[in-house]
C-alpha positions in Angstrom: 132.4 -177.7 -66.1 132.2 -174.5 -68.3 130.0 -171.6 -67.1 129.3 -168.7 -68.8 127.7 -165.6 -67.6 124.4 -164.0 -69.4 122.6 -161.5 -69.0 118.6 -161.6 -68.2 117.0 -159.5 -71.3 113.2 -158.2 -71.8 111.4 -160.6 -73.8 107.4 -158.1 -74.1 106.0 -158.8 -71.1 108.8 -162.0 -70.1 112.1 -162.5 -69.0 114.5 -164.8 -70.7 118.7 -165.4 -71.7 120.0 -165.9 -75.1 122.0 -169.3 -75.7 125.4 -169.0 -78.1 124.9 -170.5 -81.7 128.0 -172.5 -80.6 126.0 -173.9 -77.7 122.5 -174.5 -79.6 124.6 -176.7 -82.1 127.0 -178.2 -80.0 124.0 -179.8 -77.6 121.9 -180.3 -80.9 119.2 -178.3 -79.9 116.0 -177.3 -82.2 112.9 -175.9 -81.8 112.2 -177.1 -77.9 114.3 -177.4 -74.6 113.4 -179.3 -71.3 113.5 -177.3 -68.6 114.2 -179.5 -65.1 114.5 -177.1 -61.8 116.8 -178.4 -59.2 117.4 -177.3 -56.2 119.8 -174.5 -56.9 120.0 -174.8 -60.6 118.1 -175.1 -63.8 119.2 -177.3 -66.4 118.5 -177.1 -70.6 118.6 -180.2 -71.9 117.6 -181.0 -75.8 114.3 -182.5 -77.0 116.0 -186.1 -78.2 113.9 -186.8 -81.3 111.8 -190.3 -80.4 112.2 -191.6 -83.9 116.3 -190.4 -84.2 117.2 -194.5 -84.9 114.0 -195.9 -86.4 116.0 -196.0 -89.6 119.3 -198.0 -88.4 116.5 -200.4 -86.6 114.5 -201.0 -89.2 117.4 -201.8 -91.7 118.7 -204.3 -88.6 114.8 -205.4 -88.9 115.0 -206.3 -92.9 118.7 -208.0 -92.6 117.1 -210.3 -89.6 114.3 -210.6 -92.1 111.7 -209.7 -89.2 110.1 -207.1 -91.4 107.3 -209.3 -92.2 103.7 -208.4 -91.5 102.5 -210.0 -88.9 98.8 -210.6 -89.8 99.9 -211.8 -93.5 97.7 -215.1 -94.6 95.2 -214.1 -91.9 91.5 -213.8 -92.9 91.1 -209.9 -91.9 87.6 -210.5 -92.5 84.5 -211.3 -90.4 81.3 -212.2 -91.3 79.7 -208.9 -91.1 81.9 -207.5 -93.2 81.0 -210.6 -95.9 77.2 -210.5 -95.4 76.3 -206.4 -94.3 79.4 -204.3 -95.5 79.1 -202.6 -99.0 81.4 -200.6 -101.0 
């Protein structure tokens, strides 16, 4: 494992270290860290991005052809909506 020694620096009223560019890039990391205290260590780890492989799933999605909608030929309707509901 690499370490590398920082300084702490005066952030107004806080305390904080400065990460490399090199680092930042190389672990992909954006706008937001996590933060997990161990016992004699803190470790950065990058925000993963929730929706990072929606687009390679929902290609796999159309090829499988289970892109449909699911409520398609359904009568969305209820009788309410047919006798009180106005537009």
């Amino acid at each position: 494992m690499n370490s590398i020694k920082v300084k702490i620096i005066r952030i107004g009223n806080s305390k904080g270290i400065r990460l490399s560019k090199s680092l930042i890039e190389q672990y992909n990391m954006k706008e937001e860290v996590f933060l997990e205290a161990k016992k004699d260590s803190i470790v950065i780890r990058p925000v993963a991005n929730p929706r990072a492989d929606w687009e390679k799933s929902f290609e796999k999605m159309r090829l499988r052809g289970d892109d449909v909608l699911l409520d398609e030929g359904t009568e969305l309707e209820s009788e309410w909506d047919q006798a009180e509901w106005q537009w």
